[in-house]
N, C-alpha and C positions, 0 to 999 in steps of 0.2 A: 412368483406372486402366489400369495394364498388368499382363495377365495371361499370365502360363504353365499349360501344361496337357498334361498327361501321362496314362499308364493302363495298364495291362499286358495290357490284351488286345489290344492293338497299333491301329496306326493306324487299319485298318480297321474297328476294332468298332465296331458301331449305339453305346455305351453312352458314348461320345468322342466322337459326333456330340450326344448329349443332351448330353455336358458343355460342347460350344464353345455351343452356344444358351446354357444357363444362365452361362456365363462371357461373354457378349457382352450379353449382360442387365444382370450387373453392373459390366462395365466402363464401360457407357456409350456415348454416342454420339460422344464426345472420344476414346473408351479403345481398346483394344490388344490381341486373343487373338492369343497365338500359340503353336502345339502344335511340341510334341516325343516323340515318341510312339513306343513300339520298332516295329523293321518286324513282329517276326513276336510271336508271344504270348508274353506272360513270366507266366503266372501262377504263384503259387506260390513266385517269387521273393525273395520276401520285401525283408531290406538288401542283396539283393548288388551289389556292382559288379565290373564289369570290370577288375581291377587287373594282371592279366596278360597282356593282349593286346587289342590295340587292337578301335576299332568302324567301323564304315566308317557315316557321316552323308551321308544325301540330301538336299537340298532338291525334296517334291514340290510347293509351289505357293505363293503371297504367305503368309509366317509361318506355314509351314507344313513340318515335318521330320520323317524317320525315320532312329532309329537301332539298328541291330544290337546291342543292349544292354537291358538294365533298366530298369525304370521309373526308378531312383537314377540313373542311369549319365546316363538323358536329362536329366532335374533340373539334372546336372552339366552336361551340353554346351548345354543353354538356357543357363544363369547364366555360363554360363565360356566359348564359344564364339558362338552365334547369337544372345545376347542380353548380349554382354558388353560393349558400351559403352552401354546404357539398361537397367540388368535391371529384372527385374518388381516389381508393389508386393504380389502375391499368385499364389503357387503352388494349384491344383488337381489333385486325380489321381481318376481314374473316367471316367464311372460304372463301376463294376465290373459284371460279369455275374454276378450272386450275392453272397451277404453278406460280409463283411468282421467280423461278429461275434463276441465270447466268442475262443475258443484259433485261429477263422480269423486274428485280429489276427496272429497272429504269424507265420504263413504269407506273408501277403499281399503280393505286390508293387505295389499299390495304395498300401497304408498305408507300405512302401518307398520311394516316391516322396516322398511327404509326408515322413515325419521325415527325408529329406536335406534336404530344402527349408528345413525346422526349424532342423537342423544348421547349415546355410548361411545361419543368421538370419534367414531369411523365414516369414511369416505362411502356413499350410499348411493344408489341410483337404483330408482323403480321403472319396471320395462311395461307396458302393457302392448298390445296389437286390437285396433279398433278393428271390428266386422262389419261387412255389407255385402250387400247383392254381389258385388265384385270378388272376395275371397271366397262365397259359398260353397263356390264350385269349381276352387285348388283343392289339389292336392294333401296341400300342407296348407291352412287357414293363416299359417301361423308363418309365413314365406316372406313377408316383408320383413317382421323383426330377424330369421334366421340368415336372410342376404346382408341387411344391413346394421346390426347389432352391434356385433363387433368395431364397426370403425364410427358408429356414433361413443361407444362408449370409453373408445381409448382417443375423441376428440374433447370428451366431457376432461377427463381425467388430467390431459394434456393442459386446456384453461384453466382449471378450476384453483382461484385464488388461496393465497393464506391466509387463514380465519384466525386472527386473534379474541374474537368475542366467545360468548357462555354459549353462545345456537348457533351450530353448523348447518353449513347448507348441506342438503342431500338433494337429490335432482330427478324430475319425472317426465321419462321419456314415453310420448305414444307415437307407435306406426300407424297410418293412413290403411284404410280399409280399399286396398288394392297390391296388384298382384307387385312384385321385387320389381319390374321391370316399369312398371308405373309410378313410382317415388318418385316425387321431386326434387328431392333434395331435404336439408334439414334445417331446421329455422328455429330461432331463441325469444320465446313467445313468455305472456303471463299469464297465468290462471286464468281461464275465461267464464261466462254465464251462459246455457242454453236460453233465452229467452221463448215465453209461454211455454215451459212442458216443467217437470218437478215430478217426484215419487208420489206415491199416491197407494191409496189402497184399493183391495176389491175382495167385495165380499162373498163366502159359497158356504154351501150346507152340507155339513158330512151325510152321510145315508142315514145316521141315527139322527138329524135333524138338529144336530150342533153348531151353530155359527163362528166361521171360524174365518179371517183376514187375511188376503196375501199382500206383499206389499210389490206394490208393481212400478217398474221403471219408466220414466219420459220417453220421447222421442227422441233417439240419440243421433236426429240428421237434420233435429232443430237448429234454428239459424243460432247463431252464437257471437259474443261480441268481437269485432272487429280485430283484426290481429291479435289474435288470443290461440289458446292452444288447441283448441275443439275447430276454428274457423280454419287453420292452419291443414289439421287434418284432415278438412272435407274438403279440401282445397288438391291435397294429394302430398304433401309435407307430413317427414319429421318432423315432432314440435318437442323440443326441451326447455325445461323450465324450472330453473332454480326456487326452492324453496328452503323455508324455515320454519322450526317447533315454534319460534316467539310468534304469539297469533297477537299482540297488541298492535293495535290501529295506530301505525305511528302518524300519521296522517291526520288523525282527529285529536290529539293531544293538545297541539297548537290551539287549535280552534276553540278547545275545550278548559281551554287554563283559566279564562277569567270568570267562566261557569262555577270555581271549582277552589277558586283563589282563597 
C-alpha cells in the first residue's frame, strides 16, 4: 500500500512523527509512506488553499516534503506533483496536537487535509489525540493514538462502504486524553457541540501601544452533546465519525419545500 500523509502542525511536529510509525505499520513491508507536510504550522486552517499565490515545495529527504501552504494545499502537491505518476491508495492527516472534536471539526486543518483527499476520491481519515491533565505527564502525549492507531484505522478501512455518489466520506478519528492503557474502546459517534464555551477573542498591547487580538479557544472539557464524539472522548473512548464535503442540510429541505415552492 501506498501512503500519503500530511498534518498542520507542520513537518516538524512529534504528532507526524507518530503518524509515519502508524502509517508504515499499515502499509506494510511492500508499501510506501510518503509525507507532504506544511513547512511551518497551519492550524486552524481549516479548507483553505492557496489559490492566489504560489507555494515554494522542498524536498527534505527519501518521500519526504515541505510545503509553504496548507494541509489541503500539500494533499494537492502529493497527488498532483511528488506523487503524480503512482499516487497513493490512502491519504492520512495528524496526529493532531489536541482534539479535532464537536464545532473544532470545523476549524481544523487536519480534518482539511482529509476532505481534499475525499474531494480528490481518495480514501482519507483525520487522526487527532485530545490532551488533558492525564497525558501531561507521558512520556509520549501522543501514546494513545501511537498504541492504538493502527488497528482503528485498518477497522475504518475494513467497513468502509462503496460510494457511488459525487462526496465521499472521509473519517475523523480522536483519541481520549489518557494514557494507551486507559482507552476504552472505540465507538462510531456524530459530530458533536460543546455547549456554553465557543472561540472568542482577547485583546493585548504591543510595547509601542498597538492593539492587537488573539483568538482564544473554549473549554475543551465542556460538556457536549450526548453520544457525540467530544462526549465519547471524555468518557475515555475512540470516537470515529464519518463525514462529508456536501455541507447541505438535507434535513431542512423537506421542511423547507413549501417555503420555496
Amino acid at each position: 500500500m501506498r501512503i500519503l500523509i500530511t498534518n498542520d502542525d507542520g513537518i516538524n511536529a512529534p504528532g507526524l512523527a507518530v503518524l509515519e510509525a502508524i502509517a508504515t505499520e499499515i502499509a506494510g513491508p511492500e508499501g510506501e509512506v510518503w509525507t507532504v507536510a506544511p513547512a511551518f504550522e497551519q492550524s486552524g486552517v481549516a479548507h483553505c488553499i492557496s489559490y492566489t499565490h504560489p507555494m515554494m515545495i522542498a524536498e527534505m529527504g527519501p518521500r519526504r516534503w515541505a510545503a509553504e501552504g496548507s494541509p489541503a494545499d500539500c494533499v494537492l502537491a502529493g497527488l498532483h506533483d511528488v506523487m503524480k505518476d503512482a499516487p497513493p491508495d490512502l491519504v492520512l492527516s495528524g496526529v493532531n496536537r489536541g482534539n479535532n472534536s464537536a464545532e473544532n471539526t470545523l476549524y481544523s486543518g487536519t480534518l482539511g487535509g482529509a476532505l481534499e483527499a475525499s474531494l480528490q476520491g481518495l480514501p482519507a481519515i483525520a487522526l487527532s489525540q485530545y490532551l488533558g491533565p492525564e497525558t501531561r505527564g507521558l512520556e509520549n502525549p501522543f501514546e494513545a493514538a501511537a498504541v492504538h492507531g493502527a488497528a482503528v484505522i485498518r477497522q475504518i478501512l475494513a467497513a468502509r462502504p462503496d460510494e457511488p455518489g459525487d462526496y465521499r466520506l472521509f473519517w475523523n478519528v480522536n483519541f481520549p486524553p489518557l494514557p494507551a492503557a486507559k482507552v476504552q474502546g472505540t465507538r462510531l459517534v456524530p459530530q458533536g457541540k460543546r455547549r456554553g464555551t465557543q472561540f472568542t477573542t482577547e485583546p493585548h498591547l504591543s510595547p509601542s501601544g498597538r492593539r492587537f487580538l488573539w483568538i482564544r479557544g473554549g473549554d475543551q472539557r465542556a460538556a457536549a452533546s450526548p453520544g457525540s464524539d467530544a462526549d465519547a472522548n471524555l468518557a475515555g473512548h475512540i470516537s470515529v465519525t464519518p463525514m462529508r464535503a456536501d455541507l447541505t442540510a438535507h434535513d431542512a429541505l423537506a421542511s423547507l419545500k413549501d417555503a420555496f415552492a
